[in-house]
C-alpha positions as protocol buffer text, in pm:
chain_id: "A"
residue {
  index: 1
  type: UNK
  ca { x: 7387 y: 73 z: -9333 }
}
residue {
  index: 2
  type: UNK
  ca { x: 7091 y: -167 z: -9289 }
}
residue {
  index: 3
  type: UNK
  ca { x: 6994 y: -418 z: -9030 }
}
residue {
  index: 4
  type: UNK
  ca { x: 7288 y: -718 z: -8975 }
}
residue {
  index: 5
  type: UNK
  ca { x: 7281 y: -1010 z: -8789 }
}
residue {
  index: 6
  type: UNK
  ca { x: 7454 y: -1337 z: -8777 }
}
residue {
  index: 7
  type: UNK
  ca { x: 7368 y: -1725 z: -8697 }
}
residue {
  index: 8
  type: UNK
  ca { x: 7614 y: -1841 z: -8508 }
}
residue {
  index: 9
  type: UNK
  ca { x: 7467 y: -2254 z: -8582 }
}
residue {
  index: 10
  type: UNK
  ca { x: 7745 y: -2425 z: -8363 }
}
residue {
  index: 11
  type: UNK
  ca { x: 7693 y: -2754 z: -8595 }
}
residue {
  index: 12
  type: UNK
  ca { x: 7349 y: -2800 z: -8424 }
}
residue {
  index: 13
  type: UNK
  ca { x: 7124 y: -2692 z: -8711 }
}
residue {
  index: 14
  type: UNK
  ca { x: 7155 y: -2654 z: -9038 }
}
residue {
  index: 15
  type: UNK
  ca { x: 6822 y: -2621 z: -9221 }
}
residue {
  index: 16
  type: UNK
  ca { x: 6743 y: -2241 z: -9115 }
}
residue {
  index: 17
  type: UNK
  ca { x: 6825 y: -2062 z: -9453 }
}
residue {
  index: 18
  type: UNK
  ca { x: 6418 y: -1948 z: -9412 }
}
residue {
  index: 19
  type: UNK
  ca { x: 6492 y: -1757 z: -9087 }
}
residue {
  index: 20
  type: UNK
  ca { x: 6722 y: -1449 z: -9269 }
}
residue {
  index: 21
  type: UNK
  ca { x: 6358 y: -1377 z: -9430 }
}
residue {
  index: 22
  type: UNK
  ca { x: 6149 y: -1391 z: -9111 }
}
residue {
  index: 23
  type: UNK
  ca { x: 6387 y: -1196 z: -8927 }
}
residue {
  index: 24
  type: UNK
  ca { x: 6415 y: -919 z: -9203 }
}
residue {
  index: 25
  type: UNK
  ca { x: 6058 y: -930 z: -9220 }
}
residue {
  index: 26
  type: UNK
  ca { x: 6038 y: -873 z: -8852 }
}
residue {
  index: 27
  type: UNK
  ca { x: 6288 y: -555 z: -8861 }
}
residue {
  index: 28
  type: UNK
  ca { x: 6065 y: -418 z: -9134 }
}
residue {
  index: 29
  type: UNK
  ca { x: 5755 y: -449 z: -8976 }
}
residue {
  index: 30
  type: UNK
  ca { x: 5891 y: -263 z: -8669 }
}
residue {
  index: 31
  type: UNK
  ca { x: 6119 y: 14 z: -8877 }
}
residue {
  index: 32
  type: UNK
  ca { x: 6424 y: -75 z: -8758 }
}
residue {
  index: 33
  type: UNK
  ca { x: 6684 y: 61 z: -8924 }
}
residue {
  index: 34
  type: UNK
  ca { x: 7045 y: 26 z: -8875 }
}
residue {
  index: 35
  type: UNK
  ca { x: 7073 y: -239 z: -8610 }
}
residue {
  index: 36
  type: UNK
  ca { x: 7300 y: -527 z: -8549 }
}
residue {
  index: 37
  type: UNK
  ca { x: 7161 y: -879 z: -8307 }
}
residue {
  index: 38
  type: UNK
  ca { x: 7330 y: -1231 z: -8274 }
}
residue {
  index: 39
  type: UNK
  ca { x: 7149 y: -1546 z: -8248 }
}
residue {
  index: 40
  type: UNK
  ca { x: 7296 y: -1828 z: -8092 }
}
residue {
  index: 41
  type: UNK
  ca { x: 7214 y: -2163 z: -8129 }
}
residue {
  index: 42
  type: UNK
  ca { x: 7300 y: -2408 z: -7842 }
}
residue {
  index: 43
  type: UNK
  ca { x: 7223 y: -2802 z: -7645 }
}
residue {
  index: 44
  type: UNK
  ca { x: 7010 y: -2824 z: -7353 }
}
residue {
  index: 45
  type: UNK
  ca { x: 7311 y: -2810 z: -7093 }
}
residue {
  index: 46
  type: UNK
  ca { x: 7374 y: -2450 z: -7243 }
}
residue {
  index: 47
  type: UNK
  ca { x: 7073 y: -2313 z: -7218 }
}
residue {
  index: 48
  type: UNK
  ca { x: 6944 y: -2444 z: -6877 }
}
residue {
  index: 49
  type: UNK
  ca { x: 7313 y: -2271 z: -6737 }
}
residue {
  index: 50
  type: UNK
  ca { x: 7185 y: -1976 z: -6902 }
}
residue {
  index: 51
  type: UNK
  ca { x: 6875 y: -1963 z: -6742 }
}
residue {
  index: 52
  type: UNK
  ca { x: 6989 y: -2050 z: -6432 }
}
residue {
  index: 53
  type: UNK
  ca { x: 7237 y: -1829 z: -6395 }
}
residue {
  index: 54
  type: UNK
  ca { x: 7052 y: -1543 z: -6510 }
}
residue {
  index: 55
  type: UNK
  ca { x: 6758 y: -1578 z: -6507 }
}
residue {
  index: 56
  type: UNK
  ca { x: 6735 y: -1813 z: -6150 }
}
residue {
  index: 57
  type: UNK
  ca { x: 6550 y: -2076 z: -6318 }
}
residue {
  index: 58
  type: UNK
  ca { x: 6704 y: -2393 z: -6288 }
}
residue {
  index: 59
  type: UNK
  ca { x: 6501 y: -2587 z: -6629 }
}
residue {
  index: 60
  type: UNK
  ca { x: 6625 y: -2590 z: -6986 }
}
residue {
  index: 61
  type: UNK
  ca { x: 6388 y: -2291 z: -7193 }
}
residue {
  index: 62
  type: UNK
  ca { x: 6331 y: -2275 z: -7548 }
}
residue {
  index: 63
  type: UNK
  ca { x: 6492 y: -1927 z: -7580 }
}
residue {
  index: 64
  type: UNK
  ca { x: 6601 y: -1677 z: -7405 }
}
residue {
  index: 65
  type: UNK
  ca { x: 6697 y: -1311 z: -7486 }
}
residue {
  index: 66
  type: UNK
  ca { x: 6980 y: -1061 z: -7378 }
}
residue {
  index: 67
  type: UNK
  ca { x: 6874 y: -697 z: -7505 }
}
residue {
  index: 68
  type: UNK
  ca { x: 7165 y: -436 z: -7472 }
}
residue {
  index: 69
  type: UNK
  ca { x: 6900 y: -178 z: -7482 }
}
residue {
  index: 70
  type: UNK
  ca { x: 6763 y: -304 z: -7162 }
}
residue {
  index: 71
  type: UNK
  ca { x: 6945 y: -28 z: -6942 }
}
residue {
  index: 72
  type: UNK
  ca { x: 7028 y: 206 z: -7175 }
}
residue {
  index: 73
  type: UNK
  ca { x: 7019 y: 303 z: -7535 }
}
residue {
  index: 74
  type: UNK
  ca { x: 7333 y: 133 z: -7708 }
}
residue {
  index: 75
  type: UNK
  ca { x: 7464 y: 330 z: -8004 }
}
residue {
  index: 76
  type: UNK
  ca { x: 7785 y: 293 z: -8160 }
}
residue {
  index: 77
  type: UNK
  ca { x: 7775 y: 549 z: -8505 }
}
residue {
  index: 78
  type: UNK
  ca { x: 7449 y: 559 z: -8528 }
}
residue {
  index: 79
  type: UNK
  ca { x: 7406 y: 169 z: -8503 }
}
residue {
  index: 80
  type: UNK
  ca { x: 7176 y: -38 z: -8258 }
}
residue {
  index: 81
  type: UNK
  ca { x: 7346 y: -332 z: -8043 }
}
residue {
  index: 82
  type: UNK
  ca { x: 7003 y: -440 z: -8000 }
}
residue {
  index: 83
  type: UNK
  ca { x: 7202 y: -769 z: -7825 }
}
residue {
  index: 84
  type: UNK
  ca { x: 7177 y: -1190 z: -7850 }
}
residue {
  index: 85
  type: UNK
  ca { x: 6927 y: -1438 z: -7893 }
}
residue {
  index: 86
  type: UNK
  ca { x: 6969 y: -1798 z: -7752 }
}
residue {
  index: 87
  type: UNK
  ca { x: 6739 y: -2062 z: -7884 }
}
residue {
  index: 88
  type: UNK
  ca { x: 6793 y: -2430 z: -7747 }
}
residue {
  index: 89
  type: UNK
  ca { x: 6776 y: -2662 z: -8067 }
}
residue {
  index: 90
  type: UNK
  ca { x: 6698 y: -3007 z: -7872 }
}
residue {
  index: 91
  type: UNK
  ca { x: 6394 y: -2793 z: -7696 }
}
residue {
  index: 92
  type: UNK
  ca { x: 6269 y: -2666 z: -8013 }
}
residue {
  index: 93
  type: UNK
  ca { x: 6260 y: -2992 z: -8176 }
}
residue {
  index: 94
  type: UNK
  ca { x: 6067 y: -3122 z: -7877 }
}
residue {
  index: 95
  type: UNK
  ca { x: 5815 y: -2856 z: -7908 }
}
residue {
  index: 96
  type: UNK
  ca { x: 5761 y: -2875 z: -8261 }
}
residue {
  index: 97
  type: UNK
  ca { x: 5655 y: -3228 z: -8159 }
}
residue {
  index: 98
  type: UNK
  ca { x: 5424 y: -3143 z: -7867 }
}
residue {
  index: 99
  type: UNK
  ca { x: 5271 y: -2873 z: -8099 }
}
residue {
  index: 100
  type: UNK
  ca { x: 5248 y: -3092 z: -8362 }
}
residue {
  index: 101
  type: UNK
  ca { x: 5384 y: -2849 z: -8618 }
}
residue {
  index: 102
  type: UNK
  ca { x: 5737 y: -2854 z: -8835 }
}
residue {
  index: 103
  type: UNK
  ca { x: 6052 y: -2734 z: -8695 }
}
residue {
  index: 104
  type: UNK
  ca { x: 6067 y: -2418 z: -8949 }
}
residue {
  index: 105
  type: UNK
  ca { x: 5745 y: -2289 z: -8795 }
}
residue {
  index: 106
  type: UNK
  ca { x: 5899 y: -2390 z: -8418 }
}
residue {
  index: 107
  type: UNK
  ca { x: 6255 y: -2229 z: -8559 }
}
residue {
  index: 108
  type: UNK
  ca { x: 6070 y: -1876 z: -8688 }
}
residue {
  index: 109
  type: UNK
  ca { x: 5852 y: -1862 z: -8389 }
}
residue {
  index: 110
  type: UNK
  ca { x: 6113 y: -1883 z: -8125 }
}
residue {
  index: 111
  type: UNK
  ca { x: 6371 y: -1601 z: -8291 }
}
residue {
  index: 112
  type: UNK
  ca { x: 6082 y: -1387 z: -8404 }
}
residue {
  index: 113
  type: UNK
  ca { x: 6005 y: -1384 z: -8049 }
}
residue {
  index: 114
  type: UNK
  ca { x: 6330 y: -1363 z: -7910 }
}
residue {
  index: 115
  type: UNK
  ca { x: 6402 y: -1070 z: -8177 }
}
residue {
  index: 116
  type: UNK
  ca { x: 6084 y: -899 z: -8015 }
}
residue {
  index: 117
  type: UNK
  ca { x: 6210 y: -889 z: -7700 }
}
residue {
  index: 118
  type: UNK
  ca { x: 6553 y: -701 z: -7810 }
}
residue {
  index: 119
  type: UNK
  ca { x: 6296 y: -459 z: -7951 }
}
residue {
  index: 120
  type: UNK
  ca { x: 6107 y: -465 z: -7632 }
}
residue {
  index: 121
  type: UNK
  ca { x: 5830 y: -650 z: -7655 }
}
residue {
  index: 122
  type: UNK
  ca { x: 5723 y: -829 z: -7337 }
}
residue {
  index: 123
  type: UNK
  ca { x: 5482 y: -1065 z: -7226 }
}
residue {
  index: 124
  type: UNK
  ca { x: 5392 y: -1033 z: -6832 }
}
residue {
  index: 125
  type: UNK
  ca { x: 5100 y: -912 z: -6854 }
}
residue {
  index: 126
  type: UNK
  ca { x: 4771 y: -1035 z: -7025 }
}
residue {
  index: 127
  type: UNK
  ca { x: 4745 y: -710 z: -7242 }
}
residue {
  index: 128
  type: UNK
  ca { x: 5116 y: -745 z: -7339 }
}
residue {
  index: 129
  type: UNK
  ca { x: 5115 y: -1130 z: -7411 }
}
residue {
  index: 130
  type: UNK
  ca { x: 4823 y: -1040 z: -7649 }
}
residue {
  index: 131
  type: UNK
  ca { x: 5004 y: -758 z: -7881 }
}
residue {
  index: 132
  type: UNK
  ca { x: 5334 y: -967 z: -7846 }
}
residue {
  index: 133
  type: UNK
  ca { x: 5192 y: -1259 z: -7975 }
}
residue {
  index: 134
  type: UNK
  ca { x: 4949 y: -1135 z: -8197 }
}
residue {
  index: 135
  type: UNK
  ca { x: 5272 y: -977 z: -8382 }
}
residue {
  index: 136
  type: UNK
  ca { x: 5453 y: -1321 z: -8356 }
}
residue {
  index: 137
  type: UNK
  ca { x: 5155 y: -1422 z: -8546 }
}
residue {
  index: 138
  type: UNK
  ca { x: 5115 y: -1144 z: -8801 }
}
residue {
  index: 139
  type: UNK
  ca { x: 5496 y: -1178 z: -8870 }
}
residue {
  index: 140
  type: UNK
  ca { x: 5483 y: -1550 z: -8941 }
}
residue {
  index: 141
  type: UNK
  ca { x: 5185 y: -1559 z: -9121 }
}
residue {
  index: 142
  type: UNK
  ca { x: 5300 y: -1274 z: -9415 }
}
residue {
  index: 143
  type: UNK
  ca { x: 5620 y: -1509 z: -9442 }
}
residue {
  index: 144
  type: UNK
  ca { x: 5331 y: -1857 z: -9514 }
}
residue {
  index: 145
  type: UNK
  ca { x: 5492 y: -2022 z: -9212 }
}
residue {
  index: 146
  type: UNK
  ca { x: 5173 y: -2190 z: -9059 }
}
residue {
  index: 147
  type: UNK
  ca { x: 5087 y: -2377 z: -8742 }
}
């Protein structure tokens, strides 16, 4: 089996054909093999429930990330449930804005990250906000999606 995931767009988005190729690209750079993620797409009311709910922060976020691997290794015949991805749509086209870049680098950034974190990645510390999004980076880059 290889690496599956789905796009679940809920009629928010519809230009993301791009992002099957930066997330592939992603599972390759990190060896992943036989894993299965969801990404969700969702409005800022969604999101900001989300966040506050479990994550105690009462703001709409950009995206936020539910790894099943988080407590325990999740294996179902030899397959990874590496878990969901949320990205807020309205948020990313905002910050694609502020950033002044296009919405298919905002798009690839923020599930790219999001994808990281299933896999583990974090960012709380200096040293681990450096290799997380120095990845980000490397990932994007190899796919020609540029600030």
């Amino acid at each position: 089996m290889n690496n599956e995931f789905t796009i679940e767009d809920n009629n928010l988005y519809d230009n993301y054909d791009y992002l099957y190729n930066v997330l592939n690209a992603t599972l390759k750079h990190e060896k992943v093999k036989n894993a299965i993620f969801s990404i969700i797409f969702v409005e800022d009311d969604e999101i900001h429930r989300i966040n506050r709910e479990y994550r105690k922060v009462d703001r709409v976020t950009d995206v936020i990330s539910f790894a099943f691997e988080d407590n325990e290794e999740m294996m179902y015949n030899d397959i990874r449930v590496l878990g969901d991805i949320y990205i807020c749509i309205p948020q990313m086209k905002r910050q694609a804005i502020n950033y002044g870049h296009s919405e298919k680098r905002e798009l690839s950034f923020l599930a790219v990250h999001g994808l990281l974190h299933l896999l583990g990645y974090d960012h709380m510390t200096k040293e681990e906000e450096k290799e997380m999004f120095g990845l980000q980076e490397l990932i994007l880059d190899g796919e020609n999606i540029k600030r």
